[in-house]
C-alpha positions in Angstrom: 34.7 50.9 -16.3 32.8 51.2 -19.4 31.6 47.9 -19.6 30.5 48.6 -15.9 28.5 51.6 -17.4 26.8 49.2 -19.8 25.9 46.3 -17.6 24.0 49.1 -15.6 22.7 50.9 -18.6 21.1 47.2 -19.5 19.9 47.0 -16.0 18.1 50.5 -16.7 16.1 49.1 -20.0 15.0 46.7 -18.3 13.5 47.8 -14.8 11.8 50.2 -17.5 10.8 48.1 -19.6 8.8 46.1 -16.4 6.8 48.9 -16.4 5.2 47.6 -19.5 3.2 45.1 -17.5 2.4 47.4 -14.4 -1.3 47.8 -15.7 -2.0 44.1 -17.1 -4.8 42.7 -15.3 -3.2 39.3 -14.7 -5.2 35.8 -15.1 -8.5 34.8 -13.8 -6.3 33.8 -10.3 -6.4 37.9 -9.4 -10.0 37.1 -8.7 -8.7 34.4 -5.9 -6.2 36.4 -4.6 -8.7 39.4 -4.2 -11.4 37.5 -2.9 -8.7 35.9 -0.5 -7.9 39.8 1.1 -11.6 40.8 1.2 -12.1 38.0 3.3 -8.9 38.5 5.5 -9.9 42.0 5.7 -13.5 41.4 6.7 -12.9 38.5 9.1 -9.1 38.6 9.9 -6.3 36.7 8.6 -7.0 33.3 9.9 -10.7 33.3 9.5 -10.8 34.6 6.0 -7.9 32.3 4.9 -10.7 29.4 6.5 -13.1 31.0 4.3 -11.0 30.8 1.3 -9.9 27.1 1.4 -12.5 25.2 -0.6 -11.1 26.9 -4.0 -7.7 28.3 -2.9 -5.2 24.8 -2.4 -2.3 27.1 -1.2 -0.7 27.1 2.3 -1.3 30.3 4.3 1.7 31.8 3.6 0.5 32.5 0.1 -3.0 34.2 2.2 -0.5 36.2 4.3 1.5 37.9 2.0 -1.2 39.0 -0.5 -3.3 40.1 2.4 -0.6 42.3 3.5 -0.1 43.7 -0.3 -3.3 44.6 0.2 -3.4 46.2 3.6 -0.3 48.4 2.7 -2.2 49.7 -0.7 -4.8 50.5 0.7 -3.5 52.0 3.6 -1.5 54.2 0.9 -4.8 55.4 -0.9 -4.0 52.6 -3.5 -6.4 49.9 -4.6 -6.0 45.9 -3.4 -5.0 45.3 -7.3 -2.5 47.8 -7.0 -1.1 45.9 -4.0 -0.7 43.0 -5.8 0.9 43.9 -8.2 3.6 46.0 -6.8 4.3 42.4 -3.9 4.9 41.0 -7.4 8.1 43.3 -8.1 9.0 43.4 -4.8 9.7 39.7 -4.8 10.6 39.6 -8.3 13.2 41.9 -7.6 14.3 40.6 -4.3 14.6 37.1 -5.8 16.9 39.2 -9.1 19.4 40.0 -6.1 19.5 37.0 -4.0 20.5 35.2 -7.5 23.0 37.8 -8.2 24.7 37.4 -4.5 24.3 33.6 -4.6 25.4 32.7 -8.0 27.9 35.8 -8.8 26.5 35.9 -12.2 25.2 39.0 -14.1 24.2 37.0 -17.2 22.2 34.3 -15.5 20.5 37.1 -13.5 19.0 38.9 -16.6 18.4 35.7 -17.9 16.5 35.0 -15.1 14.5 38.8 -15.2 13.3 37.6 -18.6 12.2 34.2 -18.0 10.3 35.3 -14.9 9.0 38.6 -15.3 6.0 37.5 -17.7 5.2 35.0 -14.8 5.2 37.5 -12.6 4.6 40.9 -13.4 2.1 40.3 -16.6 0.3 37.6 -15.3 0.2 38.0 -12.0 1.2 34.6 -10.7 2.3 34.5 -7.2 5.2 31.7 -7.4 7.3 34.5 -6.9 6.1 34.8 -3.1 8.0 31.4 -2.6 11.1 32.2 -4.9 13.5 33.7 -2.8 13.2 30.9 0.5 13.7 28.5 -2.2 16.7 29.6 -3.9 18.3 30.5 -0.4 17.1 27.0 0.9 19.2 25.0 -2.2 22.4 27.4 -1.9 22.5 26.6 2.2 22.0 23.1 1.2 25.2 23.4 -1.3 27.1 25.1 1.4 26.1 22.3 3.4 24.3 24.4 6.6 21.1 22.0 6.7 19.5 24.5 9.8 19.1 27.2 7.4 18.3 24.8 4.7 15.6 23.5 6.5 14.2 27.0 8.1 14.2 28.4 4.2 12.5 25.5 2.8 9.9 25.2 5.7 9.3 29.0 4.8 8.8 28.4 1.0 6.1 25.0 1.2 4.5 27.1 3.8 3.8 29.8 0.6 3.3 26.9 -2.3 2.2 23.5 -2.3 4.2 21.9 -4.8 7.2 22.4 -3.0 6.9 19.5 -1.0 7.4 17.7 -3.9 11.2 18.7 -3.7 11.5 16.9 -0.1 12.4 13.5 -0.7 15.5 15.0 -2.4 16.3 17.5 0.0 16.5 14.8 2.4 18.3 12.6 0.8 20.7 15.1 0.2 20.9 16.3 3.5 21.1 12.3 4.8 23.8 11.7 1.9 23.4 7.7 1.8 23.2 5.1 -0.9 22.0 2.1 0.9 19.6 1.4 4.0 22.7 0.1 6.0 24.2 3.5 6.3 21.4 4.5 7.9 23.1 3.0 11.4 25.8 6.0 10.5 24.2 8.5 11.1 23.8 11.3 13.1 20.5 11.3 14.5 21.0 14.0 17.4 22.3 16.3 14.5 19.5 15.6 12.2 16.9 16.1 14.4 18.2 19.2 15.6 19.2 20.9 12.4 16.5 19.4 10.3 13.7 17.8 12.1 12.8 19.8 14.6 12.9 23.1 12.8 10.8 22.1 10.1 8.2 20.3 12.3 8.0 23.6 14.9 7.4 25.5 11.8 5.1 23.3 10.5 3.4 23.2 14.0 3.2 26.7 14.6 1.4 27.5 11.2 -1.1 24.3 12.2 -1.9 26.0 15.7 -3.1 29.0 14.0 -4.6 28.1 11.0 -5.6 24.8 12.4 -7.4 22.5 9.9 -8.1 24.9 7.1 -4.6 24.3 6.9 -5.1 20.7 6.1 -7.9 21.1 4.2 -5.5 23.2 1.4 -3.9 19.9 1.1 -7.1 17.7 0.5 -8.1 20.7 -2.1 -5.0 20.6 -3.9 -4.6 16.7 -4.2 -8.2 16.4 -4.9 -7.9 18.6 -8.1 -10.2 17.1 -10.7 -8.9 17.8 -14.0 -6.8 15.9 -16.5 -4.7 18.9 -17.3 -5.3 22.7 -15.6 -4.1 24.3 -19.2 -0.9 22.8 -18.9 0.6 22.0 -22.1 1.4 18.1 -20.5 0.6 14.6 -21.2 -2.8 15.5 -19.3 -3.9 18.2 -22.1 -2.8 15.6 -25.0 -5.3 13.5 -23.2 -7.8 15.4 -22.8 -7.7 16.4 -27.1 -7.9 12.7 -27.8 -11.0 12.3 -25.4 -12.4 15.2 -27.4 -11.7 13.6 -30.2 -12.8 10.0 -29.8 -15.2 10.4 -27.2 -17.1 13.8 -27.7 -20.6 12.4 -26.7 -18.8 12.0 -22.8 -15.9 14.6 -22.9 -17.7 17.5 -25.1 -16.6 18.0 -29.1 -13.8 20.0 -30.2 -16.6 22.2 -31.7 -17.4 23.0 -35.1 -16.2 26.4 -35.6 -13.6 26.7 -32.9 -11.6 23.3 -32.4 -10.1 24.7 -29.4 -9.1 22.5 -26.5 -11.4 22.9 -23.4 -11.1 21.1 -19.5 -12.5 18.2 -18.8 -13.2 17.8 -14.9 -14.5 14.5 -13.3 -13.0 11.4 -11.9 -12.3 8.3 -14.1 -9.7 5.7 -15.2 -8.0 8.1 -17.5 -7.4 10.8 -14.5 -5.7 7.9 -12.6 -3.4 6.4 -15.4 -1.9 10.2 -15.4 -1.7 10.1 -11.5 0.0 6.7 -11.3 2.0 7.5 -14.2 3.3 10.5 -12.5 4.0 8.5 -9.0 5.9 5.7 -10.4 8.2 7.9 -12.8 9.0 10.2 -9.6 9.9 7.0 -7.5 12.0 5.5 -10.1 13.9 8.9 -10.2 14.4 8.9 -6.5 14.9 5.3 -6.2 17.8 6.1 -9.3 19.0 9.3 -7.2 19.4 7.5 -3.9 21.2 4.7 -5.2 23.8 7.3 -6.3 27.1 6.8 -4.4 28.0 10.8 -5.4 25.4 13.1 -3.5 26.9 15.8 -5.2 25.0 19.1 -5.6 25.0 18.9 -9.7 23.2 15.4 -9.2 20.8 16.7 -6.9 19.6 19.4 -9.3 19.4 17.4 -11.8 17.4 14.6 -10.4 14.8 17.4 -8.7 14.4 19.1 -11.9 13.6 15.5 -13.5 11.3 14.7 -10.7 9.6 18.0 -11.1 9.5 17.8 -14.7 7.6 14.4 -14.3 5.2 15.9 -12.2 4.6 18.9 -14.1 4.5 16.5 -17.8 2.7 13.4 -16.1 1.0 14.0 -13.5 -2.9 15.0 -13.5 -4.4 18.6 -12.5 -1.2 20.3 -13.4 -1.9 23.9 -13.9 -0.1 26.3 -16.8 2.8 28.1 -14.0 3.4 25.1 -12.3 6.6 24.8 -14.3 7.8 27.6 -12.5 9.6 25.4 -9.9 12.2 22.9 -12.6 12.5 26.4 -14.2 14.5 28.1 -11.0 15.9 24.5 -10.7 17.7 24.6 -14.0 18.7 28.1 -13.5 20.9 26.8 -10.2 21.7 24.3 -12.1 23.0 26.3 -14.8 25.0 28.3 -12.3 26.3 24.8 -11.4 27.3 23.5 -14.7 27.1 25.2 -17.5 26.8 22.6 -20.1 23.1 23.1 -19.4 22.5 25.8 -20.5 20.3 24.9 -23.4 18.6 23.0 -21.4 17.8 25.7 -19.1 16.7 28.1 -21.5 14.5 25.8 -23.3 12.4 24.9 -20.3 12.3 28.3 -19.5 11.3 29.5 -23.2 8.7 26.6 -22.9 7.8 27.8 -19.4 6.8 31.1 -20.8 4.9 29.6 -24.0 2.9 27.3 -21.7 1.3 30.5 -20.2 1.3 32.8 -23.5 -0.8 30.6 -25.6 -3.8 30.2 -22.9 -3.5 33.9 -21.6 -1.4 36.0 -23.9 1.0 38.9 -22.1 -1.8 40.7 -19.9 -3.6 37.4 -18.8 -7.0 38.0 -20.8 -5.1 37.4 -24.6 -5.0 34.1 -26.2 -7.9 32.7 -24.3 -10.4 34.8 -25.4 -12.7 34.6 -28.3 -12.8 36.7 -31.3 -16.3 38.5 -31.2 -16.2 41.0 -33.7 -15.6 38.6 -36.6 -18.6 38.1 -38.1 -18.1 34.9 -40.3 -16.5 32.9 -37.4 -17.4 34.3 -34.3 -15.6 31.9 -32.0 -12.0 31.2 -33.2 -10.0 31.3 -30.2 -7.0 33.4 -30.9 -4.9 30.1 -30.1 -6.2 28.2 -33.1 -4.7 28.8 -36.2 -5.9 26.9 -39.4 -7.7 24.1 -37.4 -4.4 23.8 -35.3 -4.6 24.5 -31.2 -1.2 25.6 -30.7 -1.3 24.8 -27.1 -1.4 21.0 -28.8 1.4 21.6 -30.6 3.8 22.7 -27.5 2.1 20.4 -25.6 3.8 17.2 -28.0 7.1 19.4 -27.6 7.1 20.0 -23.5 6.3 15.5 -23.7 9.2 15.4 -25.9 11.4 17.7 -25.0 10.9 16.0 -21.2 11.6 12.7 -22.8 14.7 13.3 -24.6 15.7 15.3 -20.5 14.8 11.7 -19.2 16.8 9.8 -21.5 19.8 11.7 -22.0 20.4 12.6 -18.2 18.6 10.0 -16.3 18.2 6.5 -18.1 21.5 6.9 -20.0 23.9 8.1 -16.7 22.1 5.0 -14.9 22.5 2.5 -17.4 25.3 3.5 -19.8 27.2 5.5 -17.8 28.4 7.6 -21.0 29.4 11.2 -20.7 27.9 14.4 -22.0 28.9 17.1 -23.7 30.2 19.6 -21.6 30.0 22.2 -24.5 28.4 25.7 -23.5 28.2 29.3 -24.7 29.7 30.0 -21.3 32.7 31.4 -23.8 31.1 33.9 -25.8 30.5 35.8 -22.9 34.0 35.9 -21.3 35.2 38.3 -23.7 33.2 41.0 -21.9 34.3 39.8 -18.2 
């Protein structure tokens, strides 16, 4: 009973403490997503999502729920802003208790509260739209109930686009072979009912109404045309060394500042990182598929490597896109709890990654420093010559190499064991 009074007492501090961010203005992307609802608002929801399209590469179901934030604030007397932000605890909130129910675990759901809520609430992301269909989507898919599965995931890549880049694994999961001749095995009246056809009608049905706008988000997204979108990846440590080497093509590091910039365009060096990124990914599914246990800690893991490779590798990454591996390894965590580490540092570096470009509010460490007089331009990032989003950018390459290596290369090839060691125990004393 009074450990009951506790746990609820800790609940309390922190549903106060999200108050904290309820007035940060969130990144530059509140623009989008407020431009987004002026347009829904003025010409409707389809035709103002087909106004949109050319700089927002989201599916409509990202459109649709901030347009409906919107509506209900200011319907209330409330500004769009204000609409925003309050769909942002809504669904953070929502996705706290579906982890709670699925998972059973009061630690791993305030873990989660913290390494989501600066995502979220301060910045203003909207990943968290998505959240919930995903996490309901992987814990059918444990429980083996591929129609709900598939309706759930269909509902989540119809809000973000870099969900898709689960699929391969979920259905290869949901096929559960090893080889191409099982593929006479199986159930194909089952599989197109259950999986299939569900996803297709629901792909279909958002097509007939947002018709090819729809597509178009696609073409926008794939086409993006930077090396790294302030993601602290292999694309950002690229895009230094070009400043570096190359500065009379890529721009100088600057003489007062030395603080990374983008570099847009369409060369050789964008498509080493894009190339780089697709072979890595179909090594890992290649590695996955040959696996003769489809079990559900495998499948985590590989998606979370596969998503970690497109999130280190691949080109026109932006700074929350790590937001996907991170709810990954949080299931997986609930799964296994010798990775815990693992979880929490992706998710420490998940929250880093966004910190040191935008701060806690979203208008923090990218600024300039105008009011000092000697150096006028030393981005708040920069300290001593030093970009520090350089700096966690060699640890996120490292850190995803050493995840490669230790849970990929080395279970393929030496077929060693890991430590199974957690702090899983320090916490049973207060169970």
């Amino acid at each position: 009973m009074k450990f009951f009074f506790e746990k609820t007492i800790l609940i309390a501090i922190l549903l106060f403490s999200s108050l904290l961010f309820f007035k940060t203005p969130g990144t530059t992307d509140v623009d989008e997503w407020l431009k987004l609802a002026h347009n829904a608002d003025k010409y409707g929801v389809v035709k103002g999502y087909a106004a949109t399209v050319d700089s927002f590469a989201h599916p409509p179901g990202m459109a649709l729920f901030s347009f409906i934030s919107t509506e209900i604030s200011t319907s209330l007397g409330l500004s769009e802003f204000i609409g925003i932000k309050l769909s942002t605890y809504l669904f953070l909130f929502l996705t706290l208790i579906i982890i709670y129910r699925v998972t059973e675990n009061y630690y791993l759901t305030i873990i989660s509260y913290l390494l989501l809520m600066i995502n979220s609430l301060g910045l203003v992301y909207l990943d968290i739209y998505f959240t919930p269909f995903l996490i309901l989507s992987i814990f059918f898919l444990k429980k083996k109930n591929v129609l709900l599965t598939t309706v759930f995931y269909g509902l989540a890549s119809m809000i973000k686009m870099q969900v898709i880049v689960l699929m391969p694994f979920f259905v290869l999961q949901i096929l559960n072979i090893h080889s191409l001749s099982q593929l006479k095995d199986l159930d194909y009246k089952k599989i197109t009912i259950q999986f299939i056809l569900p996803y297709f009608l629901i792909f279909l049905a958002v097509l007939l109404i947002y018709g090819m706008p729809f597509i178009l988000s696609f073409k926008t997204a794939y086409k993006e045309d930077m090396l790294s979108g302030m993601a602290t990846n292999m694309g950002w440590i690229t895009t230094f060394i070009l400043h570096l080497f190359l500065p009379d093509t890529f721009g100088s590091l600057g003489n007062t500042d030395f603080a990374i910039r983008l570099i847009r365009g369409d060369n050789i060096y964008f498509n080493i990182l894009k190339y780089m990124f697709i072979i890595t990914y179909t090594i890992i599914f290649i590695m996955y598929f040959k696996q003769k246990e489809k079990s559900f800690e495998n499948f985590l893991l590989y998606t979370t490597a596969a998503f970690l490779s497109y999130f280190i590798l691949n080109k026109g990454v932006h700074e929350n896109h790590l937001h996907i591996a991170v709810i990954m390894l949080l299931l997986l965590y609930w799964e296994n709890k010798k990775y815990f580490i693992d979880m929490l540092m992706w998710g420490i570096l998940f929250n880093i990654n966004m910190i040191v470009f935008y701060g806690f509010d979203g208008r923090g460490f990218n600024r300039y420093d105008l009011t000092a007089l000697q150096n006028p331009f030393t981005s708040y990032r920069v300290v001593d010559y030093l970009d520090l989003s350089l700096l966690f950018s060699f640890v996120c390459v490292a850190v995803y190499f050493i995840f490669i290596y230790k849970y990929i290369l080395k279970r393929n090839f030496h077929c060693t064991t890991v430590d199974t060691r957690s702090p899983e125990g320090y916490f049973k004393q207060y169970q």
